[in-house]
N, C-alpha and C positions, 0 to 999 in steps of 0.2 A: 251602043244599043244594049239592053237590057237582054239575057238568056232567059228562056223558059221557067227556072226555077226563081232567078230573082224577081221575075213577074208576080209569081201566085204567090211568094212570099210577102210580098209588096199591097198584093189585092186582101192575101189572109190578115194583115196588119190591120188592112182599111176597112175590113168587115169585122174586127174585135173592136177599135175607135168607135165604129158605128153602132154596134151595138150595146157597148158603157154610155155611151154619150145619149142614147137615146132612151134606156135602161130595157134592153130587154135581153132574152134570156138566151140560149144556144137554140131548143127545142122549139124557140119560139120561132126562127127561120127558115124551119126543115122543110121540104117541100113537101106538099101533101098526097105521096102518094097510101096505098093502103093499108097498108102498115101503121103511119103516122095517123092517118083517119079512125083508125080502130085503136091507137093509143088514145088517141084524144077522149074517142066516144067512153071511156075505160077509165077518163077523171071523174075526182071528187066534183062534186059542185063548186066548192069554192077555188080550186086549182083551176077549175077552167073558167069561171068567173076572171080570178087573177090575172089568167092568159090573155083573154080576150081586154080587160082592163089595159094590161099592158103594149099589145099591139093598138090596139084604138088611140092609146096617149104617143106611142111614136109618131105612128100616123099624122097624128094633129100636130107633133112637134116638129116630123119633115115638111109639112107644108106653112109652117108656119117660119122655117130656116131659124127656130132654138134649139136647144140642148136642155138637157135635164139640168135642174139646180144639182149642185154640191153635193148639198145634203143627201138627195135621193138619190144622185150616183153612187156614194158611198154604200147606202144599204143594197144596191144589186149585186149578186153575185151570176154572173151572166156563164158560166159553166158548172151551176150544180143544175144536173137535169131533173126537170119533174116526170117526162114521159116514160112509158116504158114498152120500147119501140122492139129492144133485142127480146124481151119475151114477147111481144105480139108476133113479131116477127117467126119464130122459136115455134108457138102453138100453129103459123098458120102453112109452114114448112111440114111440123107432125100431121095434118090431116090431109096435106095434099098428099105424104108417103102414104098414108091409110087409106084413103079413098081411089089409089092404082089397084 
């Protein structure tokens, strides 16, 4: 039987496979609490076009049990982040200190 650490190392393998394989990005799995909400609202147009492109073509490719071609795996690089969670984060830590 498997320990605790060899589990989530096992599970952390199965969620970097899945997401090369489906081509999306680290930022793109993050759950949405308000932080991530107010990163997102805080994209370029085209960054979150991108995003949204992106999760909608997994989407259609785990329902449909493919994988990304080749080719298009090669161009993803699934941990450069486009969000920017630690400053959202950062600003919304400084107003709740200011507003005690």
């Amino acid at each position: 039987m498997l320990g605790r650490s060899e589990r989530c190392g096992s599970s952390l393998v199965w969620v970097c496979v899945f997401m090369f394989n489906l081509g999306l990005k680290y930022d793109d799995l993050l759950i949405e609490d308000e932080d991530v909400t107010a990163a997102v609202d805080k994209l370029n147009s085209s960054e979150f076009s991108n995003r949204n492109k992106r999760i909608k073509r997994a989407m259609d490719l785990g329902l449909k049990h493919k994988y990304l071609n080749a080719e298009s795996q090669a161009k993803v690089e699934p941990f450069v982040g486009y969000l920017q969670t630690d400053k959202v984060r950062a600003q919304r830590i400084e107003r709740e200190i200011l507003s005690q």
